[in-house]
ROMAR-73026 format. One line per field, with one value per atom (N, C-alpha, C): residue number from 1; atom name; z, y, x. Coordinates in nm, 3 decimals. Atoms other than C-alpha are relative to their C-alpha. Example, Ala and Ser with C-alpha at 12.3 -4.5 7.8 and 13.67 -1.06 7.14 Angstrom:
// residues 2
pos (1:1:1:2:2:2)
site (N:CA:C:N:CA:C)
c3 (0.000:0.780:0.000:-0.006:0.714:0.073)
c2 (-0.119:-0.450:0.120:-0.119:-0.106:0.109)
c1 (0.089:1.230:0.090:-0.082:1.367:-0.077)
***
This chain:
// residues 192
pos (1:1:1:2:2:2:3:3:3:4:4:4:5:5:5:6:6:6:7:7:7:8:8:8:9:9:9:10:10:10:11:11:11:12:12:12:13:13:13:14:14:14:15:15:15:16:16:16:17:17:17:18:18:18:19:19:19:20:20:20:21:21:21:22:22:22:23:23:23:24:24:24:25:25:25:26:26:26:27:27:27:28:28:28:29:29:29:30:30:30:31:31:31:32:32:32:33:33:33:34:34:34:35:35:35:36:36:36:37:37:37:38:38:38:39:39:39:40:40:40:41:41:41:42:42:42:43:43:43:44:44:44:45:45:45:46:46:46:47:47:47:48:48:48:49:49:49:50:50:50:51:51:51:52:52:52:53:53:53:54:54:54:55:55:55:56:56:56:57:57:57:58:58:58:59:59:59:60:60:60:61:61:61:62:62:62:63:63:63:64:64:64:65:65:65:66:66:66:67:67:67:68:68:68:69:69:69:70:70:70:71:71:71:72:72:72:73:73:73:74:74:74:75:75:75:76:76:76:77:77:77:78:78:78:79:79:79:80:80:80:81:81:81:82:82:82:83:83:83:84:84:84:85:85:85:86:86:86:87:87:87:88:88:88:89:89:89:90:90:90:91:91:91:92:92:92:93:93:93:94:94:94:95:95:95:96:96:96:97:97:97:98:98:98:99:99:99:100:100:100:101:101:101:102:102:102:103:103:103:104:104:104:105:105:105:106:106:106:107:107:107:108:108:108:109:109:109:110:110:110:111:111:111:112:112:112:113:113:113:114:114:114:115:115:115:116:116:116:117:117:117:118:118:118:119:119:119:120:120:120:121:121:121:122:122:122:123:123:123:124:124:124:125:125:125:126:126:126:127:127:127:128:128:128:129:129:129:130:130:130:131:131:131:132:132:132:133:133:133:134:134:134:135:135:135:136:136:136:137:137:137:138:138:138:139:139:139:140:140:140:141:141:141:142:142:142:143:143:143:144:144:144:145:145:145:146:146:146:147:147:147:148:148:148:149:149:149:150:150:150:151:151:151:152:152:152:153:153:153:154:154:154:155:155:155:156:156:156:157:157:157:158:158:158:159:159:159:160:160:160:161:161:161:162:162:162:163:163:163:164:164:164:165:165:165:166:166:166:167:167:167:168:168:168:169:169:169:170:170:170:171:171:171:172:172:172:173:173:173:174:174:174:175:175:175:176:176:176:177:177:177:178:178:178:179:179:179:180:180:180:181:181:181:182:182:182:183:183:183:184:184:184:185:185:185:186:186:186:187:187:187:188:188:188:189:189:189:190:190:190:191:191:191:192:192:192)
site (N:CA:C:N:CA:C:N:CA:C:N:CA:C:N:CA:C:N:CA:C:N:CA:C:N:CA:C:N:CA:C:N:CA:C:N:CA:C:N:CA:C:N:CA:C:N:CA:C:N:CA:C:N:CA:C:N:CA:C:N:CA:C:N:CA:C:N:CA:C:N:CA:C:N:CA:C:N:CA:C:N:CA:C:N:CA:C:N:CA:C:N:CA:C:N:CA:C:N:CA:C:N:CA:C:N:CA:C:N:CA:C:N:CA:C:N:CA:C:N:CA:C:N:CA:C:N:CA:C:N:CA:C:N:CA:C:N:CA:C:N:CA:C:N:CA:C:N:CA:C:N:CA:C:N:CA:C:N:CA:C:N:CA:C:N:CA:C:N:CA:C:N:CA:C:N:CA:C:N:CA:C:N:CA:C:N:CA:C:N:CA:C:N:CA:C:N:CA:C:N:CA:C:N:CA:C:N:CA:C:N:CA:C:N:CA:C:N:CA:C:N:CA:C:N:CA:C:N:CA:C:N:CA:C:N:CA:C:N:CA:C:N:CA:C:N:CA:C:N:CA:C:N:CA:C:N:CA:C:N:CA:C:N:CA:C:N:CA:C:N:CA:C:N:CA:C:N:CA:C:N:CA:C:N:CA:C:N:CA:C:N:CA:C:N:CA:C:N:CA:C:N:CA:C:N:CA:C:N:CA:C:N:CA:C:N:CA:C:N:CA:C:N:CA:C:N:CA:C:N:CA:C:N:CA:C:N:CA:C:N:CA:C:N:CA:C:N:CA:C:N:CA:C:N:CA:C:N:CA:C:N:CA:C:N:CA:C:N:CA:C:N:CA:C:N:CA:C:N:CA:C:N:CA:C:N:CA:C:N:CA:C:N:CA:C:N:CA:C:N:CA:C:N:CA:C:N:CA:C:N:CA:C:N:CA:C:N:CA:C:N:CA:C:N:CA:C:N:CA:C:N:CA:C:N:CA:C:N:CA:C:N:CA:C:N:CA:C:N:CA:C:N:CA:C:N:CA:C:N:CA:C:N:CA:C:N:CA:C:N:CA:C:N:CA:C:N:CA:C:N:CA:C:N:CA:C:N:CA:C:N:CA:C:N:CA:C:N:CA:C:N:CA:C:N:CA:C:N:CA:C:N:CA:C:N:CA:C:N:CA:C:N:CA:C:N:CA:C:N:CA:C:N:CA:C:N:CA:C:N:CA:C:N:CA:C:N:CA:C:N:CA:C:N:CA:C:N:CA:C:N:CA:C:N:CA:C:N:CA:C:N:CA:C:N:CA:C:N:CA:C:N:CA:C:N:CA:C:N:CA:C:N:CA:C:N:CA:C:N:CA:C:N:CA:C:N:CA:C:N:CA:C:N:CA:C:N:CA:C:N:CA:C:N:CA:C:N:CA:C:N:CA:C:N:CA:C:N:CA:C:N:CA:C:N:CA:C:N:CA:C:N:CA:C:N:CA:C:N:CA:C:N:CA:C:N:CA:C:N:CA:C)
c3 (0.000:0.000:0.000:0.042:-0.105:0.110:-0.096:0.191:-0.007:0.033:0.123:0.100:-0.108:0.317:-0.124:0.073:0.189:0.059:-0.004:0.173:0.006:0.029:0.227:0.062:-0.047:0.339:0.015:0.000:0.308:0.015:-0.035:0.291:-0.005:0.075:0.158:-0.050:0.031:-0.073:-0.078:0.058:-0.248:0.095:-0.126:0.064:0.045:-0.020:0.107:-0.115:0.129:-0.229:0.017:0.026:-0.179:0.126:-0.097:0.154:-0.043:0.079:-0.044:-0.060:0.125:-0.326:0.092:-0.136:-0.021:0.014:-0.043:0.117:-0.171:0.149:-0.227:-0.095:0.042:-0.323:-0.119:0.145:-0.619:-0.017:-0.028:-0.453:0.124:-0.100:-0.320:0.053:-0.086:-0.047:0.152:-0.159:0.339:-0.015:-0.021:0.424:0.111:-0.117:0.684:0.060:-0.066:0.764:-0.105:0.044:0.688:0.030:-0.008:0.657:-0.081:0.025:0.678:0.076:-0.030:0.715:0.045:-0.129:0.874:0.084:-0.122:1.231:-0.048:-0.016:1.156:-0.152:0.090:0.805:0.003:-0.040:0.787:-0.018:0.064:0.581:0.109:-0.181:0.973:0.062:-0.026:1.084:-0.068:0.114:0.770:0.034:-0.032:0.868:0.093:-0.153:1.247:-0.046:0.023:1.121:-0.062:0.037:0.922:0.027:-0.088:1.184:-0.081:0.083:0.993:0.102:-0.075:1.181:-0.057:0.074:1.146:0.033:-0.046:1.155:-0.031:0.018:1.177:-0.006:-0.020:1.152:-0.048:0.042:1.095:-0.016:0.106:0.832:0.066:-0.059:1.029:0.115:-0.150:1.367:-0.027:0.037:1.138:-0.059:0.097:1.061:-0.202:0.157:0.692:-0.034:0.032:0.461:0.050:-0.027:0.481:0.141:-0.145:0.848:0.013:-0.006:0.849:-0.084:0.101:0.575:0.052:-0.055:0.738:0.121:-0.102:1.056:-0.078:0.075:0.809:-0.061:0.048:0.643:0.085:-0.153:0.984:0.025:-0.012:1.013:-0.123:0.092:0.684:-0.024:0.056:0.685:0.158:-0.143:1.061:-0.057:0.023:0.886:-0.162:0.101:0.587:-0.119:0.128:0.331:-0.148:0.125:-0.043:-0.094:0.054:-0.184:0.078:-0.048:-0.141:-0.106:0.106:-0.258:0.052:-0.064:-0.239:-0.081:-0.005:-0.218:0.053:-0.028:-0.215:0.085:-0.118:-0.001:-0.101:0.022:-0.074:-0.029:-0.047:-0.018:-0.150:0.062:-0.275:0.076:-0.021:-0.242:0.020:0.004:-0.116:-0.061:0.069:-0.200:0.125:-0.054:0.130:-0.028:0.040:0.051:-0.165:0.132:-0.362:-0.027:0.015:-0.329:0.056:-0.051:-0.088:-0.040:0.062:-0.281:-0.155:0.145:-0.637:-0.106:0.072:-0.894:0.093:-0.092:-0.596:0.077:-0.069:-0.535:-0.106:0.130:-0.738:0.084:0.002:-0.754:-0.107:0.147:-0.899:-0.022:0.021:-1.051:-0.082:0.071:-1.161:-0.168:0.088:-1.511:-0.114:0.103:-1.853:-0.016:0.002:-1.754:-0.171:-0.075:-1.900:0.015:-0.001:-1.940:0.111:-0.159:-1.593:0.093:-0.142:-1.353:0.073:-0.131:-1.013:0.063:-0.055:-0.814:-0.100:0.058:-0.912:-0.117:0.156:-1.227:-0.056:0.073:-1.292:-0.002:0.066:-1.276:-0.083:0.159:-1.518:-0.107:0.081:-1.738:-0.070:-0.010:-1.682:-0.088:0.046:-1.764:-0.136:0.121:-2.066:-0.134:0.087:-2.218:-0.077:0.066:-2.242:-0.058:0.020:-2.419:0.043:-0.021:-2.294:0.128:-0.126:-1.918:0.051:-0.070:-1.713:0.119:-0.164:-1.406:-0.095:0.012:-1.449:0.155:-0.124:-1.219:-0.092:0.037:-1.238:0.145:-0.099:-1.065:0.040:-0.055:-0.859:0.011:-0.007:-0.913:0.051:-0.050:-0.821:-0.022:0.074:-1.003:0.083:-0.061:-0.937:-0.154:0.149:-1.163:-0.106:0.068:-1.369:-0.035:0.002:-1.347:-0.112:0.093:-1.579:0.013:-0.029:-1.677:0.001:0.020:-1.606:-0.015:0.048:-1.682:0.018:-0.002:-1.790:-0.041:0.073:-1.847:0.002:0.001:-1.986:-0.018:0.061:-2.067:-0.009:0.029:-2.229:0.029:-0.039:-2.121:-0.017:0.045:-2.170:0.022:0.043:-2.256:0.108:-0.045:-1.987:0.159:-0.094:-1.687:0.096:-0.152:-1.356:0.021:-0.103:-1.175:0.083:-0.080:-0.947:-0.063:0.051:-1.170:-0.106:0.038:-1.341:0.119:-0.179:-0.977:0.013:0.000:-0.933:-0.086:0.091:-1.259:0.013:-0.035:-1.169:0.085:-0.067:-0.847:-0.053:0.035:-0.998:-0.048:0.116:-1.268:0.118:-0.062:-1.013:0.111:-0.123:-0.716:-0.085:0.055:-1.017:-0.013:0.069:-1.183:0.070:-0.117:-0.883:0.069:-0.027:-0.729:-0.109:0.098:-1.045:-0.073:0.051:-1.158:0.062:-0.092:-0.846:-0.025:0.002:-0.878:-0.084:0.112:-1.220:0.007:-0.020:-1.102:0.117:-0.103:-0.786:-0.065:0.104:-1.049:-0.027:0.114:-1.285:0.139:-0.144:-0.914:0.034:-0.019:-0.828:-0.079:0.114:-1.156:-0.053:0.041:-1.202:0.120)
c2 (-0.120:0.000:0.125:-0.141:0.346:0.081:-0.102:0.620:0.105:-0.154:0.939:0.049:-0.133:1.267:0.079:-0.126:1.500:0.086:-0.170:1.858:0.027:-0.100:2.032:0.142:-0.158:2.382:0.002:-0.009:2.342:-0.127:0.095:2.138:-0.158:0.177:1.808:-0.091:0.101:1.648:-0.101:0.047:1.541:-0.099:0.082:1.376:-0.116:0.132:1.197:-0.094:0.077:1.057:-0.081:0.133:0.891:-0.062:0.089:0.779:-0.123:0.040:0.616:-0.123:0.049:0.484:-0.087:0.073:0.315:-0.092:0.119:0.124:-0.064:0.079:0.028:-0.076:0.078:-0.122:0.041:-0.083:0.147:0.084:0.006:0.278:-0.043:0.095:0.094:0.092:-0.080:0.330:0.004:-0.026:0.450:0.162:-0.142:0.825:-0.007:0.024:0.806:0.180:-0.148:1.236:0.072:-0.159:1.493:0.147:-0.092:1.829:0.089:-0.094:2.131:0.145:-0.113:2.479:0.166:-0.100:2.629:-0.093:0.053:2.529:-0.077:0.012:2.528:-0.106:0.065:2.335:-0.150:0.159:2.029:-0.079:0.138:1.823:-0.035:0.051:1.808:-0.133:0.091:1.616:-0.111:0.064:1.416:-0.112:0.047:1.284:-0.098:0.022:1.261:-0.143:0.060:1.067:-0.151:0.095:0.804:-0.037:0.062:0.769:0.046:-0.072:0.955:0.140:-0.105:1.159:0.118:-0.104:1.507:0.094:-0.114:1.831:0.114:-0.149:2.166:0.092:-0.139:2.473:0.128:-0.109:2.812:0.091:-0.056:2.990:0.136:-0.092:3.310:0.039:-0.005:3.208:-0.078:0.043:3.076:0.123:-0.134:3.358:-0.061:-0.017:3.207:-0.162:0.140:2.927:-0.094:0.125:2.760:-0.068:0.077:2.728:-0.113:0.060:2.594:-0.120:0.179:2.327:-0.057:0.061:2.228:-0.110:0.058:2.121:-0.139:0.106:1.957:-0.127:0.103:1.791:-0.175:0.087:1.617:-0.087:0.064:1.500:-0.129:0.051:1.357:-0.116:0.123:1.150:-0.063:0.109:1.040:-0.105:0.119:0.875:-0.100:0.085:0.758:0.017:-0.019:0.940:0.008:0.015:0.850:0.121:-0.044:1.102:0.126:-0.120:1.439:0.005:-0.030:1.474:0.123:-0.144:1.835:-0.036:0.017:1.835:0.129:-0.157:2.188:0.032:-0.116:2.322:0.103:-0.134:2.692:0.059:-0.039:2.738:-0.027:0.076:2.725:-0.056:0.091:2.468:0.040:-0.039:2.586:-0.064:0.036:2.508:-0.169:0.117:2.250:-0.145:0.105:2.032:-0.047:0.023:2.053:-0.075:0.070:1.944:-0.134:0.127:1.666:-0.114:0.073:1.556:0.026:-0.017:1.613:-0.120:0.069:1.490:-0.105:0.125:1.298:0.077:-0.119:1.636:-0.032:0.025:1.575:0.118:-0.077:1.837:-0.015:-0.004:1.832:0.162:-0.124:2.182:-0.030:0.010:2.252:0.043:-0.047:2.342:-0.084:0.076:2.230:0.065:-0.096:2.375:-0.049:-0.116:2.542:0.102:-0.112:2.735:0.038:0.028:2.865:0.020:0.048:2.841:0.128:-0.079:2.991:-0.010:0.018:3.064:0.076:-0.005:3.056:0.007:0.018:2.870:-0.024:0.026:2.820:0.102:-0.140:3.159:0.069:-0.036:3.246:-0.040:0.069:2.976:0.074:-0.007:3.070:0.202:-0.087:3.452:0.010:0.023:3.363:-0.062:0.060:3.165:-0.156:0.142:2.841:-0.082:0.113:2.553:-0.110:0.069:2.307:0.053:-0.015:2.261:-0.099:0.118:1.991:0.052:-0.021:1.907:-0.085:0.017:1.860:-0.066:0.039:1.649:0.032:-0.036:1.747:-0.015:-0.014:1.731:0.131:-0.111:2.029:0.008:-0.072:2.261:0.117:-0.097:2.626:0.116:-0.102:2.817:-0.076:0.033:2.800:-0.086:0.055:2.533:-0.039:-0.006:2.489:-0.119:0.142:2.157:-0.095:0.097:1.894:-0.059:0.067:1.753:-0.136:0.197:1.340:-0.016:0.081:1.350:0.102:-0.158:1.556:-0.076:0.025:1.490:0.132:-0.104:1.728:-0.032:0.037:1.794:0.133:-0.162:2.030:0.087:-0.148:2.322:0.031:-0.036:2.307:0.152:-0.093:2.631:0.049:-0.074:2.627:-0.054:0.041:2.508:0.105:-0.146:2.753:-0.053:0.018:2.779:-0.110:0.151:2.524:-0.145:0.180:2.242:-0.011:0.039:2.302:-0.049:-0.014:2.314:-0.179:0.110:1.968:-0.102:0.095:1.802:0.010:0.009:1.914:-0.115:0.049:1.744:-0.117:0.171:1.420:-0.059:0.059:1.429:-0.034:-0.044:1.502:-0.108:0.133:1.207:-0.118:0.154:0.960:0.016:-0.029:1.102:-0.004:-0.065:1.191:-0.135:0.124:0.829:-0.107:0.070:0.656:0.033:-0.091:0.903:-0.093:-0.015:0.833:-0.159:0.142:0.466:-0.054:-0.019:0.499:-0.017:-0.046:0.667:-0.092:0.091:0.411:-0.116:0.089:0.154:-0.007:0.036:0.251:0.069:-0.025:0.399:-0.165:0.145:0.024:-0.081:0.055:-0.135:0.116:-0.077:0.164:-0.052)
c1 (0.084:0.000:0.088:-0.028:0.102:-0.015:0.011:0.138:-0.020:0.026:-0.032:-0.050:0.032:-0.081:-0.076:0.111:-0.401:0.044:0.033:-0.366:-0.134:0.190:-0.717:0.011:-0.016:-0.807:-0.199:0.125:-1.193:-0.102:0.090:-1.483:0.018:-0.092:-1.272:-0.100:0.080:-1.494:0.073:-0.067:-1.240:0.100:-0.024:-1.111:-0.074:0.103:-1.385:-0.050:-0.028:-1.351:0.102:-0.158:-1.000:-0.045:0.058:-1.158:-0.113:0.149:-1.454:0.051:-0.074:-1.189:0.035:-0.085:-0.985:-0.106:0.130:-1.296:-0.026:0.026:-1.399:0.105:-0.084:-1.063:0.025:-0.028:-1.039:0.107:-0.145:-0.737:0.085:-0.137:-0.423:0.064:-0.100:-0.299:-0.058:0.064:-0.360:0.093:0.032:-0.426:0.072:-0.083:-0.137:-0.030:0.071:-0.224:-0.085:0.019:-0.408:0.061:-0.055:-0.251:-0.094:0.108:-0.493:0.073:-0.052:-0.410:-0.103:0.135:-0.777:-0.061:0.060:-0.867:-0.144:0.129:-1.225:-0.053:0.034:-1.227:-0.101:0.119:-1.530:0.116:-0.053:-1.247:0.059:-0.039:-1.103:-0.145:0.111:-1.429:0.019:0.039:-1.443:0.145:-0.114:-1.072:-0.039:-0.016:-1.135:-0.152:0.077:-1.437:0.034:-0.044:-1.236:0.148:-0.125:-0.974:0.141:-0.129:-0.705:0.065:-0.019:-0.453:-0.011:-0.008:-0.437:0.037:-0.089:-0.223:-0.044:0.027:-0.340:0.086:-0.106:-0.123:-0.076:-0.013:-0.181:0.077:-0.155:0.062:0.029:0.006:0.017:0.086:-0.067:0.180:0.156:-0.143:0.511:0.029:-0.088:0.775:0.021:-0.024:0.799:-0.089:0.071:0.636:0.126:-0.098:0.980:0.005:-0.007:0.943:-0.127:0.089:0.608:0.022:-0.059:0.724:0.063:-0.134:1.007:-0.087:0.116:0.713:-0.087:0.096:0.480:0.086:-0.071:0.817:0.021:-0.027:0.890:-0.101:0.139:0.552:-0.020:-0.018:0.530:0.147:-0.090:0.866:-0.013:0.004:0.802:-0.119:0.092:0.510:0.022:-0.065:0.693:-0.084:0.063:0.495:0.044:-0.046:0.543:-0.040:0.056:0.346:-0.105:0.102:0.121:-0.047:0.115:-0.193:-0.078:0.064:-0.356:-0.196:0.154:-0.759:-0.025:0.091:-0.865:0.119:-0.128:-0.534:0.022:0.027:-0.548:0.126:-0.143:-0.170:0.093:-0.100:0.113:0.110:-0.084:0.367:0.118:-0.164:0.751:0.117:-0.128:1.101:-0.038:-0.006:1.070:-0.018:0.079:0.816:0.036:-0.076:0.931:0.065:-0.125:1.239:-0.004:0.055:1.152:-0.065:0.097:0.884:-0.038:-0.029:0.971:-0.064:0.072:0.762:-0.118:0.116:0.519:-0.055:0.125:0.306:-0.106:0.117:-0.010:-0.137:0.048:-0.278:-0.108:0.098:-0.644:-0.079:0.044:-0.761:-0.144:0.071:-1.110:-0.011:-0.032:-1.024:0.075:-0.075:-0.883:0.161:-0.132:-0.528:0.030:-0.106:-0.313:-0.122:0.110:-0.643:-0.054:0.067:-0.795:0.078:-0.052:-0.527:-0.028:-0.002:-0.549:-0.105:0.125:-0.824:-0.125:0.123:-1.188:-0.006:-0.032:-1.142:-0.121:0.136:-1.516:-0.053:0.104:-1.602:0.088:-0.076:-1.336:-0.040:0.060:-1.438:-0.141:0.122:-1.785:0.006:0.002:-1.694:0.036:-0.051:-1.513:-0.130:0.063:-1.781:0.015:-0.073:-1.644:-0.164:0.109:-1.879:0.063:-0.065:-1.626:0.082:-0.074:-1.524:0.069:-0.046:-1.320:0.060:-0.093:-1.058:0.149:-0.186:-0.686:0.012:-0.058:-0.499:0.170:-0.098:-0.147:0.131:-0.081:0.170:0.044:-0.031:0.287:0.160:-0.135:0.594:0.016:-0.060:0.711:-0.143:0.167:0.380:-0.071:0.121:0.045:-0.078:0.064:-0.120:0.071:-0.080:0.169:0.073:-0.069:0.303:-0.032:0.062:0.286:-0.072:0.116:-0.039:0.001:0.042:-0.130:-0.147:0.182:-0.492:-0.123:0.106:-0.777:-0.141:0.175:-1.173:-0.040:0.059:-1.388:-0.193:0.093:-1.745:-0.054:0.055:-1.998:-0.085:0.128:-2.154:-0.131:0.119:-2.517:-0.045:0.062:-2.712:-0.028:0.123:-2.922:0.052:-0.049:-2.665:0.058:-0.119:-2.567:0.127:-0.148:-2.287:-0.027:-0.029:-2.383:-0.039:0.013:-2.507:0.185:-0.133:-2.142:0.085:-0.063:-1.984:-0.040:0.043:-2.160:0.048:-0.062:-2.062:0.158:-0.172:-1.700:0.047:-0.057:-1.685:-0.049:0.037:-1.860:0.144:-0.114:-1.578:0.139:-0.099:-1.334:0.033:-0.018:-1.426:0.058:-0.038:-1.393:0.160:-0.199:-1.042:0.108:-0.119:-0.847:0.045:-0.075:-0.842:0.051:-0.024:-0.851:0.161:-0.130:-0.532:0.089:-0.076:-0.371:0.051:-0.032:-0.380:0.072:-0.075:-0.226:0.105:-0.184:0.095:0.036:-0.087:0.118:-0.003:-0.065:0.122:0.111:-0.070:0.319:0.130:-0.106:0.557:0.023:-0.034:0.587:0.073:-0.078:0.692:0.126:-0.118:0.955:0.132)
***
């Protein structure tokens, strides 16, 4: 089994997707922490709920990101993590964690990167006029969103669809892709 640590910052539905995947034998790993960076976030519950430890910090009460990485690093190799997976964490990624974990940061964006990146990529989308939306899973580098892509679904924009029935078809696309992705690269990570 594969050792991953989630990133979240919010509601973690996407958390509760690789929790889901896990029970269902759709992915081969264990959620050894969570690493969240607001006290009050549900995806904390959602953890504490499926027995997963979990580390809080707030970036505020560290003089720099590097310090605060350096904390989370410690954490992460005391538990012998192979891999970071970010689920809605709000934060960009430092030199710490980077370098450490080079090429085994993975990151899913709502969007058909390179198009979209950053925050609030569906109401960009959505301002733009797209007829064609998706989610990127991607690995994480020095930018925001920028990393090389491993896997994209899309789909199309009906006429007569809001913001939240897109919002909805995102995260559908997004619970399936993200463990299914993941399982991919701890494959083809095993036979390398």
């Amino acid at each position: 089994m594969t050792k991953i640590a989630l990133f979240a910052s919010g509601n973690g539905s996407n958390v509760q997707a690789m929790i889901d995947a896990i029970e269902r034998n759709k992915l081969s790993a264990t959620i050894e922490l969570l690493v969240c960076d607001r006290p009050n976030a549900y995806v904390i519950e959602r953890a504490k709920q499926a027995g997963i430890e979990v580390f809080v910090f707030q970036a505020k009460t560290f003089s720099s990101k590097e310090e605060y990485e350096k904390v989370i690093l410690s954490k992460l190799q005391q538990k012998e993590i192979k891999w970071i997976v970010l689920a809605g964490y709000m934060r960009l990624i430092g030199r710490v964690l980077l370098t450490s974990y080079e090429k085994r940061i993975i990151n899913i964006h709502p969007s058909l990167l390179p198009a979209f990146a950053g925050k609030d990529a569906v109401g960009q989308a959505i301002d733009y006029g797209v007829k064609v939306m998706g989610v990127t899973v991607h690995f994480v580098d020095e930018g925001m969103d920028t990393g090389p892509i491993i896997s994209q679904c899309s789909f199309h924009v009906e006429d007569k669809m809001e913001r939240s029935d897109i919002e909805l078809k995102i995260h559908q696309i997004e619970h399936q892709l993200y463990p299914s992705t993941l399982q991919k690269l701890f494959n083809q990570n095993i036979q390398n």
